[in-house]
N, C-alpha and C positions, 0 to 999 in steps of 0.2 A: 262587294260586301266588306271591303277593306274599310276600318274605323280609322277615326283620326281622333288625337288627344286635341285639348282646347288651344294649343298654340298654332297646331294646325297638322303637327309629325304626326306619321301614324304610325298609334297604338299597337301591340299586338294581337295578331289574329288565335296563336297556336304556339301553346309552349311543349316541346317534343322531350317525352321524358321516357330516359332508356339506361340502360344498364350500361359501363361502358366497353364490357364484350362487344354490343351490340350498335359500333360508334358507327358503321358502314353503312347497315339500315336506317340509323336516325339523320345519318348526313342525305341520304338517300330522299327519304321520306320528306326532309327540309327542303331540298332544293324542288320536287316538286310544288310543291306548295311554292313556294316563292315564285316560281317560275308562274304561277298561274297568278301569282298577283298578292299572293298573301305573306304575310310579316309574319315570320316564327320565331322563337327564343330558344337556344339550343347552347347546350352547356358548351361544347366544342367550339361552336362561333361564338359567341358572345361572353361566355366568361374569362375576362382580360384578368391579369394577375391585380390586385391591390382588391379585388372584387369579393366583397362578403358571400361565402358562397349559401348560408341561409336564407340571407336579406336576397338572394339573387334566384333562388328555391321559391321564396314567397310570395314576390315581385314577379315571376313568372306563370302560377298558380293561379293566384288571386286576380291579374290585372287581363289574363285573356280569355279568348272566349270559349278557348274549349283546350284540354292538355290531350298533347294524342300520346299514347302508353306503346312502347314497344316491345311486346313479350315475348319471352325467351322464362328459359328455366333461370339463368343469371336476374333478371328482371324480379322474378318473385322470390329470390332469396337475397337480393338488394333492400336493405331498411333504409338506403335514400329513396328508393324507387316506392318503395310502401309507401314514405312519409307524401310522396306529392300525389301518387294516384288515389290517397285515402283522403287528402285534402280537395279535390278534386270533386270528388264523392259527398264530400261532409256539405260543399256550398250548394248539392243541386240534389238533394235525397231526394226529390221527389219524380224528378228527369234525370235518371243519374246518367241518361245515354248521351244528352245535352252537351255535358260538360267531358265526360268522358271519355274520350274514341280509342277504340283500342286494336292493335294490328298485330296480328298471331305471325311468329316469324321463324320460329322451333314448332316442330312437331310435339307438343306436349299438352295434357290434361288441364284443364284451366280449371280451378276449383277454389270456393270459398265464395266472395262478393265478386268478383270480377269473375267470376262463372253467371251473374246473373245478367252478364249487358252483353249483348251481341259484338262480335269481334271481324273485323273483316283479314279472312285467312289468307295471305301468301306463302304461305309453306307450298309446296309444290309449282307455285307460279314461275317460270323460268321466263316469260316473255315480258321485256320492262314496257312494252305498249299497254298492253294486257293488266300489268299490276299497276302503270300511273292511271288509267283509267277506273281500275277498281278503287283505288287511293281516293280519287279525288270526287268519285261519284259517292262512296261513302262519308267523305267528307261534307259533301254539299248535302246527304240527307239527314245529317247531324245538325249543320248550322239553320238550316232550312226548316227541322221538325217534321218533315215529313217523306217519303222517300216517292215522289210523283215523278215519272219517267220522265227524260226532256224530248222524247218522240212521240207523235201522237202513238195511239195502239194500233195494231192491224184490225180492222174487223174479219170479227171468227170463223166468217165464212165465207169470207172473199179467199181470190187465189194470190197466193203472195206473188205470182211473176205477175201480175196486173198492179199491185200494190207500187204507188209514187211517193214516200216518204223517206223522208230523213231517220236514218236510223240512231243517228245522236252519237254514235263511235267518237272517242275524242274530242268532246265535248268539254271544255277544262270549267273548273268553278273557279268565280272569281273575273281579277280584269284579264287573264291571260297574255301579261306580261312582265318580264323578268323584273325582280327587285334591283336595284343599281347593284346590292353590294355583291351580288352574284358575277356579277361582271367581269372579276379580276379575282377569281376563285377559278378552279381547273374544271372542268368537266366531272361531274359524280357519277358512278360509274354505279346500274342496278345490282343490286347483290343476290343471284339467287340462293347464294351458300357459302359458307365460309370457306374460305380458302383452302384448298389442298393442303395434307402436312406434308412431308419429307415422303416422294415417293419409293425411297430405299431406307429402310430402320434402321441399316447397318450405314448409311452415310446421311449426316447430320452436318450443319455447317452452323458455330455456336459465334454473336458476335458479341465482343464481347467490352463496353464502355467505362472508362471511369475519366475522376478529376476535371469534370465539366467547370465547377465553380461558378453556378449559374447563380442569377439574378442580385440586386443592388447590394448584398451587405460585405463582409469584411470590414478587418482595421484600417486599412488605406484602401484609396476610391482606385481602380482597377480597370484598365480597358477589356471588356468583355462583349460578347456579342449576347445579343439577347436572344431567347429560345426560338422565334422565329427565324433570327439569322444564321444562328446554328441546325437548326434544321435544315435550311437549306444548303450549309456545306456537306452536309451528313446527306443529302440527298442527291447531289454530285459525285461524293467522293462513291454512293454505292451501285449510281443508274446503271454502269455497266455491271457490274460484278454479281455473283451466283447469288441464287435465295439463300435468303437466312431463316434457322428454324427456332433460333432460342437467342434471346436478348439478354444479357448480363451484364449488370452494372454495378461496377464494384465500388462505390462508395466515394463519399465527396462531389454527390451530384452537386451542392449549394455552395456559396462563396463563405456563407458564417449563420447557417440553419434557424435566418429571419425568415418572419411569416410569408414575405413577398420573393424570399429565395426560394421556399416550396412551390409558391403558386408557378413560378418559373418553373422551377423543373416538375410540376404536374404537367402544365403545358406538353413541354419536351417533350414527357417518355410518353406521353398517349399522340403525342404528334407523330414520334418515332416509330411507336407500336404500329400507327397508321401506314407510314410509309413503307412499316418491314410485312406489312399486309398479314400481322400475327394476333393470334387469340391472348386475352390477358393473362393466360394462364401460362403461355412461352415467355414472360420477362422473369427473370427474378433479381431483386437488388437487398444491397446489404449499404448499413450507414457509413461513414466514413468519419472522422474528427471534425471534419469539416462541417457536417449534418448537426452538430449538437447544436443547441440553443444555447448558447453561454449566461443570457442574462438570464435564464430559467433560472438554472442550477447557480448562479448565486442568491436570487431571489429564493430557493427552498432552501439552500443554507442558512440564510439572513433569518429563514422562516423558524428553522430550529434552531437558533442559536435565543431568538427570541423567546420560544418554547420550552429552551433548558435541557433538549433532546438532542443526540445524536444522529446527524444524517445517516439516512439509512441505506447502503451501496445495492445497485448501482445507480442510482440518483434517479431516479425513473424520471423526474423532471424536465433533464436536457434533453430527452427524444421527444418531448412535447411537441413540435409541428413536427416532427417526420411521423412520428404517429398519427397527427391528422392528416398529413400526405399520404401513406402509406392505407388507411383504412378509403380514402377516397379511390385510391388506383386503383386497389381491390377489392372494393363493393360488390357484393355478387360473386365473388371467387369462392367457390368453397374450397375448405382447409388450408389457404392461406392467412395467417394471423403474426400480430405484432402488437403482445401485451405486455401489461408492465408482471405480471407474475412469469410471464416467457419473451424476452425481449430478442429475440432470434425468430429464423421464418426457415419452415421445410418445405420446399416447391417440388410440387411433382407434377408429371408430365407424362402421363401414363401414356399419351397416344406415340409419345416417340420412346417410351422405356429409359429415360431420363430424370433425374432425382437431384434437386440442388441444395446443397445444405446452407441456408443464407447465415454463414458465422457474425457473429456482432464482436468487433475485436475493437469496440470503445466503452466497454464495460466498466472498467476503472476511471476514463477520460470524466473530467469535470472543467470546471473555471478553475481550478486552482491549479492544473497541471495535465500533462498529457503523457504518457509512457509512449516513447518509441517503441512503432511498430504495432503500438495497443496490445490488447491481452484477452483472453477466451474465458478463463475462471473456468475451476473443475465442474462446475455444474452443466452450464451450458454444453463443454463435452461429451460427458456421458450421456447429457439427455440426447442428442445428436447420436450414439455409439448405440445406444437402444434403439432408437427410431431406425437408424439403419439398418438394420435387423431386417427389418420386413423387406430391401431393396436387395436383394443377394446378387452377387456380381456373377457370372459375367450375364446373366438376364436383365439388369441393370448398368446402366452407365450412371455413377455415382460423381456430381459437381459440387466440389464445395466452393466456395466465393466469400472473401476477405476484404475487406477496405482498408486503408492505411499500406502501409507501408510492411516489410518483411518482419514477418515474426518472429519474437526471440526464439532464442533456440528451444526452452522450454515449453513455449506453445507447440512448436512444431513436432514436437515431439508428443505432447498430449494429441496432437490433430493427428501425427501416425499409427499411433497406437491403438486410440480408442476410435477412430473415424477412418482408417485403414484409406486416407488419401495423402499425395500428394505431390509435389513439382509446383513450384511458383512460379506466374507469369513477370517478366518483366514490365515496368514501372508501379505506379503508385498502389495499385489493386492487385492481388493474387487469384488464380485460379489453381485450384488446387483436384488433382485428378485420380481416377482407380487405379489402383495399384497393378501393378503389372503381373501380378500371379493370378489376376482373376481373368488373364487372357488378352488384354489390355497394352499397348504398347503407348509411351508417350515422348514426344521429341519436343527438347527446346527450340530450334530453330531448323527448320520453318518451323510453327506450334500446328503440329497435325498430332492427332490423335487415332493412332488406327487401332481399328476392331476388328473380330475375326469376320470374314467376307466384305468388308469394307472400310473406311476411315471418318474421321469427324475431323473436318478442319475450324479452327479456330483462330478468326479474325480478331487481333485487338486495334481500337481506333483514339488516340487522344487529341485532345486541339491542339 
């Protein structure tokens, strides 16, 4: 049932739209289907950096013949995830099940219009025979329109050990053979559950990234690997070494905070996230100097000066792509944010008692100049000194993370005081730690962090 476009490539069968909490199941779901013959479109495989990612929303919607929905609780409080199941819906109101297919993957209520189309459940299914076959047999009665057995029926009053048929088990839809580009892809591995966290609360292993300087921009052209090559030394240097339960990236993930420097390091940290086998809610990153968008913020300068207005600090302008990086990474995260009225992020991490205060210490940075070490500004502070209120130490393990380089001294001292963290990590990014009266012990060298009945070691990694 494989389509082909008029040149003769074939079309898409199945655009797989998911949350990206939920990237294991949609890689999952993908390679089934391929496997059996069919062409999907999946944000993971197919959106290469320089890639419109609306025009690539649209184009995956619009042009095939059915989008399969991955739901999770992340899924319906995703507004990318709305926008393409409601598009989805809007071309076939009258067959919405046609166009729709949708695979239950959390244990959760499904309510509103996608309460009214049948969902084929995997929640409990632990057996990946079991679930490709429910996968693809609901698949075939979606494309098909009707749900007619591929076994004859037994009649009712025969004895089944008499009975000589095919009972249809593993039955694939489709040509039931591999797409080429699956070829040179690793083995996708069934998901029946997310991954294990930390199975000691009191030992944590935090890793923790900066000064990647990923993808083409910068003042002078730069030998750099690109995020797939970098994944892969990152996945050498970790095969042996212990689980990681928390991802930290402390700023300067891009080479000069161009659009196709994001798409780069989008790539990265959900490639990363993949390999460290973590929930989106275990990464937290903060920008760096490097992150800003320089031609922005002189273009809004340019803008008021045209205006006769004062720019107005802190330029919200120059966070423009890591703002749309940042709200892509964590679509579907709830109470992660990065606004222009709050241009800082609080991560929290309640399943391991974990709390990271993402500092933005490029507050003042513009085109026109840069303060060494960057700078916090009283606001941001105290909003931070409140917020941490609710995390009381030692029931909490309190992370702040910095980008740039060391803080002058008066930041530092605004982050002791009112943020009761601190100790800097060696090079570009700081990690800054709970204070050691709340029980707390912290050493520079090795970077272990121990807590009562246990420790938290703390990996740092640069290129």
């Amino acid at each position: 049932m494989r389509r082909s476009d008029d040149d003769g490539q074939s079309a898409v069968d199945f655009f797989i739209s998911y949350s990206p909490s939920d990237i294991r199941w949609a890689e999952w779901i993908a390679w089934q289907l391929e496997l059996a013959g069919h062409r999907t479109l999946l944000q993971a495989w197919d959106f290469v950096p320089g890639t419109n990612f609306i025009d690539f929303m649209d184009r995956g919607v619009s042009e095939c013949l059915a989008v399969v929905a991955v739901l999770s609780t992340s899924y319906m409080r995703s507004n990318w995830a709305r926008m393409e199941w409601q598009a989805a819906l809007r071309s076939s109101p009258e067959r919405p099940a046609d166009r729709l297919i949708t695979v239950r993957v959390e244990d959760f209520p499904i309510t509103g219009l996608l309460a009214t189309i049948t969902f084929l459940d995997l929640v409990g299914v632990d057996d990946p025979a079991v679930a490709r076959r429910q996968l693809l047999t609901r698949i075939g009665d979606a494309v098909n329109g009707r749900a007619k057995p591929r076994a004859q029926p037994r009649y009712p009053h025969s004895d089944p050990a008499f009975d000589d048929f095919d009972d249809g088990e593993g039955v694939p839809v489709g040509l039931a053979a591999a797409h080429p580009r699956l070829r040179n892809r690793p083995h996708v591995a069934y998901p029946p559950r997310e991954p294990a966290g930390a199975a000691d609360p009191t030992a944590v292993r935090l890793l923790h990234v900066s000064g990647l300087g990923l993808g083409p921009g910068g003042d002078a052209p730069r030998s750099r690997l690109t995020y797939r090559e970098l994944l892969g030394e990152f996945e050498m240097a970790l095969s042996d070494g212990p689980r990681v339960d928390v991802l930290l990236i402390g700023g300067d993930l891009t080479a000069a905070g161009g659009i196709r420097d994001f798409d780069e390091a989008l790539h990265f940290v959900i490639g990363l996230r993949r390999l460290l086998h973590l929930p989106p809610h275990r990464v937290a990153l903060v920008p760096g100097p490097d992150d800003l968008t320089m031609a922005a913020s002189r273009a809004y300068f340019n803008s008021c000066e045209a205006d006769e207005v004062e720019p107005d600090p802190p330029y919200w302008e120059k966070w423009r792509h890591y703002h749309r990086f940042f709200d892509n990474l964590y679509d579907g995260v709830d109470g992660v944010s990065f606004t222009e009225r709050q241009p800082w992020s609080l991560f929290e991490m309640a399943d391991l008692r974990i709390v990271v205060a993402g500092l933005n210490s490029t507050m003042a940075d513009s085109h026109l100049g840069r303060r060494e070490g960057g700078t916090l500004g009283r606001s941001q502070g105290l909003w931070f000194a409140r917020a941490l209120r609710d995390y009381p130490g030692p029931e909490w393990f309190r992370v702040g993370l910095v980008g740039g380089g060391p803080l002058p001294d008066e930041e530092r001292a605004l982050v002791e005081t009112d943020l009761l963290l601190e100790g800097p990590l060696p090079g570009r990014a700081q990690l800054l730690t709970a204070r050691t009266t709340d029980g707390w012990t912290y050493e520079q060298e090795p970077l272990i962090i121990r807590v009562p009945g246990g420790e938290w070691d703390t990996t740092h990694l640069r290129p």
